[in-house]
C-alpha positions as CSV (number, residue, x, y, z in Angstrom):
1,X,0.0,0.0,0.0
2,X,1.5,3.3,-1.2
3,X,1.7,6.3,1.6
4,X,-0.9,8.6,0.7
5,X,1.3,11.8,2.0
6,X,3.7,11.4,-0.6
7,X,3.2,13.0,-4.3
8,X,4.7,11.9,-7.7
9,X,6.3,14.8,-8.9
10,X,6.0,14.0,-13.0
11,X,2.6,13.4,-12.2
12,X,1.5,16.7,-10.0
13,X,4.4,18.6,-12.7
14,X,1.8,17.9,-15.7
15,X,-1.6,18.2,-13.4
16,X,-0.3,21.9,-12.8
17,X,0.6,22.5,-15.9
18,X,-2.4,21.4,-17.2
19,X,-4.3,23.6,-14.5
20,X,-2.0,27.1,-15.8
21,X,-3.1,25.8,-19.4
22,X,-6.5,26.0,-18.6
23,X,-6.5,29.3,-16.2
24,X,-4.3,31.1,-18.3
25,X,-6.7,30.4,-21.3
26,X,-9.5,31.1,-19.2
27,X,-8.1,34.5,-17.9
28,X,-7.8,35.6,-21.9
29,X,-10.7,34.5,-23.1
30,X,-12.9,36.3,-20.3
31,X,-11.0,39.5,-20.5
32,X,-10.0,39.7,-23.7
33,X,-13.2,38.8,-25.4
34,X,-16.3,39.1,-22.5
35,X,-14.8,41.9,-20.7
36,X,-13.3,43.9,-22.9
37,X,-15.9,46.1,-24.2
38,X,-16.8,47.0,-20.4
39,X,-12.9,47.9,-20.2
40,X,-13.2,49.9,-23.2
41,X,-16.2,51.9,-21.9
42,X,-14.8,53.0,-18.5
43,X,-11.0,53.6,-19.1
44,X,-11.0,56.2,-16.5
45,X,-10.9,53.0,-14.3
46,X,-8.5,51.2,-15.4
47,X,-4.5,51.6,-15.6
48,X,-2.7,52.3,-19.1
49,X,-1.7,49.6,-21.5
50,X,1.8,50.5,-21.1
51,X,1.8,50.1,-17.5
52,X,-0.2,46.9,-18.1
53,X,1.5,45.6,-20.3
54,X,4.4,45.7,-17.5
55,X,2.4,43.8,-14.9
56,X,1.9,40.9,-17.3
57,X,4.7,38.9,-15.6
58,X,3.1,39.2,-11.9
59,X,0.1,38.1,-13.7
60,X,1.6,34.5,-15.0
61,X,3.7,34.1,-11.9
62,X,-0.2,34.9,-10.3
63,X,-1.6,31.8,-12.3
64,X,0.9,29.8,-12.3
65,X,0.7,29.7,-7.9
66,X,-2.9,29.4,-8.3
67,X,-2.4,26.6,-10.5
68,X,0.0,25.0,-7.7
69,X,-2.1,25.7,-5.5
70,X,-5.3,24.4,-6.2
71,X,-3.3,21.2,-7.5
72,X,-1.5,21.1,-4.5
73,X,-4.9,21.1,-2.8
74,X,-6.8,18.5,-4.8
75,X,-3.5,15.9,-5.4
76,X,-3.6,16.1,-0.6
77,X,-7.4,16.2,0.1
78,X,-8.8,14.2,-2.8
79,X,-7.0,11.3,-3.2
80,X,-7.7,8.0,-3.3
81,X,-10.9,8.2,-1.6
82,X,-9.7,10.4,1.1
83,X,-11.8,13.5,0.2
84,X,-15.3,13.9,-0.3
85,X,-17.3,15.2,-2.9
């Protein structure tokens, strides 16, 4: 019986990078496509491009721990059986 504690690390490596994949695809679509005529109506509200366009890195390193995260999260409480759903 395999300790339930301990992680495969080429196994959680692809689940998170299949969770950024899917919130970083996510995050575009919704803003640049759902959002973005909202953004375009109020840009009083709303920082320049070019100062945007400067915070892009925080905003991947911003996925990619939320992507860690919630795999961290699902890969301890929802394994084998442990969780419940």
């Amino acid at each position: 019986m395999t300790d339930l504690t301990e992680m495969n690390g080429k196994r959680f490596a692809y689940a998170m990078i299949g969770a950024f994949a899917t919130i970083f695809i996510f995050d575009y679509a919704f803003h640049g496509n759902f959002m973005m005529p909202y953004y375009e109506a109020t840009p009083h509200l709303w920082r320049s491009n070019e100062l945007m366009e400067q915070l892009v890195p925080f905003s991947i390193m911003n996925q990619l721990f939320k992507a860690g995260l919630l795999t961290w999260i699902f890969v301890r409480f929802m394994t084998a059986g442990v969780g419940d759903i």
